[in-house]
N, C-alpha and C positions, 0 to 999 in steps of 0.2 A: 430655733434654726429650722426652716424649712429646706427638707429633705424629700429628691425625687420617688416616687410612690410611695412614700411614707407619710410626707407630709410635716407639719409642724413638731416638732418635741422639744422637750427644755432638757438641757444636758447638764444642770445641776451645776456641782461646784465645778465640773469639768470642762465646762464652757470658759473659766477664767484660765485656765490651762492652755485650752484650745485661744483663746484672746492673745493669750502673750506670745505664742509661739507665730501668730498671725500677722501681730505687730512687729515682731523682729524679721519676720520674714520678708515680709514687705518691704519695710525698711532698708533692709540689706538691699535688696533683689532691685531697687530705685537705682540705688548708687552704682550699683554695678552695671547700670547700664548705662551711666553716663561718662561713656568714655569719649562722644563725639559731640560735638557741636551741637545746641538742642535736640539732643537727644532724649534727656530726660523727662525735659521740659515741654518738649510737644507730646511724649507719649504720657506724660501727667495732664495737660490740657484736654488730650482724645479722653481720658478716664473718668476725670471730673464731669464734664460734659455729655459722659453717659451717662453719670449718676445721674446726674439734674434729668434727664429725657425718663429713665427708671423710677425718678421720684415723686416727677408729673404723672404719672400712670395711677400712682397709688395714695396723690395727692400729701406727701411728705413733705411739708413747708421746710422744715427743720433741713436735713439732708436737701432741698430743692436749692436753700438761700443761699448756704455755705457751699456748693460744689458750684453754681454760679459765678460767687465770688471769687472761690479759686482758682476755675478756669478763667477767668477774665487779667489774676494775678498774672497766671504762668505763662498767659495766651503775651501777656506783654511785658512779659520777663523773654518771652521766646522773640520778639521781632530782634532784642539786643543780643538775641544769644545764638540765634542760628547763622552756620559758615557763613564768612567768615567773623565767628565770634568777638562783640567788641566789649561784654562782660561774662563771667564764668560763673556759674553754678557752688560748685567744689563739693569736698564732702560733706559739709557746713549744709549746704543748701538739700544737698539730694538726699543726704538722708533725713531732714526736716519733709523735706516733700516726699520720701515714701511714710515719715511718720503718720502726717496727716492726713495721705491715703488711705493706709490701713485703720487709720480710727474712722473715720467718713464712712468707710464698708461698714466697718461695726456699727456705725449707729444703725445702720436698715435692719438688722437684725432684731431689735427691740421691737419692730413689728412685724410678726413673722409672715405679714403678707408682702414686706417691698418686696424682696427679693428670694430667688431660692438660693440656698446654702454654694450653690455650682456658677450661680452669675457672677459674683465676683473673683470666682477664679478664673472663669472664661476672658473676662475685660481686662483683667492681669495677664493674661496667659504670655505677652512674651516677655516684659522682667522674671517673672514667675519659671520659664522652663529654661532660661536661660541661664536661674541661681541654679535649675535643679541639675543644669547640666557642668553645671562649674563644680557644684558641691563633688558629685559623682566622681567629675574627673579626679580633679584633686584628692579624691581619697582613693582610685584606685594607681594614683603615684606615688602615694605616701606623703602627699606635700601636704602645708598646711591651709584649710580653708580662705585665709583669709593672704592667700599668694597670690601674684598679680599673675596674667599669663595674657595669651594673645587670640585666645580663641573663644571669645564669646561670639555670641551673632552678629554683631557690628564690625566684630576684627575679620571674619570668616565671608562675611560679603566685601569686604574692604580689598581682600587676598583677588577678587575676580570683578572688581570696581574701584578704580582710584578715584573717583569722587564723592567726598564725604558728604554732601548734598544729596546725590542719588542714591547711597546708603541709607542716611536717613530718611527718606522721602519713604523709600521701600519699606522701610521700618513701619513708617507712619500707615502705611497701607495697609499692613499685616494687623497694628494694632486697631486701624479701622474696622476691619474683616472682625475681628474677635470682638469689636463693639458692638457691630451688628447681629452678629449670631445671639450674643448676651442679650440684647434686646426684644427681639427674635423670640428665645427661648424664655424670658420671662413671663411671654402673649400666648403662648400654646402649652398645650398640655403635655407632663414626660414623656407618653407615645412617642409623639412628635421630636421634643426637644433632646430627649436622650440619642437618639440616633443620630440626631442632627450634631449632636457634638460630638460622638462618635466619628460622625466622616471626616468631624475638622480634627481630630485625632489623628486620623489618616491622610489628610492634609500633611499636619505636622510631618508626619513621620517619613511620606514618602520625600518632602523639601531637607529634610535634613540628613538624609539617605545621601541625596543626589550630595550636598555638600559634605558628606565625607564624616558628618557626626557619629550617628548612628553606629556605623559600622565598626566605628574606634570603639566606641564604649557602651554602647545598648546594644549587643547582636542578641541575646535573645530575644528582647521584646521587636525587633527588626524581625526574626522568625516567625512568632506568634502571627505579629500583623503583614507579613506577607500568605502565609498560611490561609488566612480568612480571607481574603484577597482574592485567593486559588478557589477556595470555596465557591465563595460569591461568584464567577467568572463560569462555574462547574455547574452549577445552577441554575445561570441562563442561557 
């Protein structure tokens, strides 16, 4: 696993650890995002897609051929699946398609120069903050994990956009934006790339502020990052 100014280390048998908890997590984090009309499906197609451009850098046939393939799958899984849908996904499908995400990431790892440890959580980042905001929730309700509810990102733009089209289009934008920063960040050095992911941190945070997230269920870390804000502002 390459790790920013650390660099490369082998995590022993705790890497198989860290695998499985990577693989469920994914996995979930797919599904629960496909509550809309190609939803899943184009934000699996933007992913695969960076793999393949990630893999051409570092010359990874293996990882190059199969995220090819897959984006070309989902790319036309998605003309029949996006509004108004005329086949569906289910659970069947999307959690098969975060499976195979999250293994496709792991393969880069067995060369610790594809990728660093941070890119593919970057290229995930919104299934990825979207479980961590569902998990969060639901446990500061007492409900159980796996409880359906109506406020993930897709439902929460839906609340100030009745078209699940421009929903998802916006979606596909966001996880454009994180493709590219991932990309980005693979080409430069941590100086660079660390801060860089930093501000899409505060990206995040200020967007989900304004939607009313945040302030339900992260006020401290809403603290923190307005705090350095003040800083930053004091400074110049």
């Amino acid at each position: 696993i390459d790790l920013p100014f650390i660099g490369p280390i082998d995590p022993g048998y705790f890497g198989y650890l860290l695998a499985y908890f990577w693989i469920i997590g994914i996995t979930n984090a797919i599904n629960l995002i496909d509550g809309l009309d190609g939803l899943a499906s184009g934000v699996g197609t933007i992913t695969f897609l960076t793999m393949y451009v990630l893999a051409i850098f570092v010359n990874d046939y293996f990882v190059m051929t199969y995220a090819l393939i897959l984006a070309g799958s989902t790319a036309g899984f998605l003309v029949y699946n996006f509004h108004p849908a005329k086949i569906f996904m289910g659970d069947t499908g999307a959690l098969f398609l975060g499976y195979i995400i999250s293994v496709l990431s792991l393969m880069g790892f067995k060369n610790a120069t594809f990728i660093s440890f941070i890119v593919p959580i970057i290229i995930l980042a919104v299934p990825l903050f979207d479980t961590f905001f569902a998990i969060v929730r639901r446990k500061m309700r007492g409900q159980s994990f796996s409880q359906a509810d109506k406020e993930h990102l897709h439902h929460l733009l839906m609340t100030n956009n009745d078209s699940q089209r421009k929903t998802v289009l916006i979606i596909y934008a966001i996880s454009l934006l994180f493709s590219g920063v991932a990309i980005v960040y693979s080409m430069v050095s941590p100086e660079i790339g660390v801060p860089m992911v930093i501000g899409m941190y505060v990206l995040i945070h200020n967007v989900a502020r304004r939607m009313g997230l945040l302030e339900k269920y992260f006020l401290p870390f809403s603290k923190i990052v307005q705090k350095i804000q003040k800083l930053d502002k004091s400074e110049k």
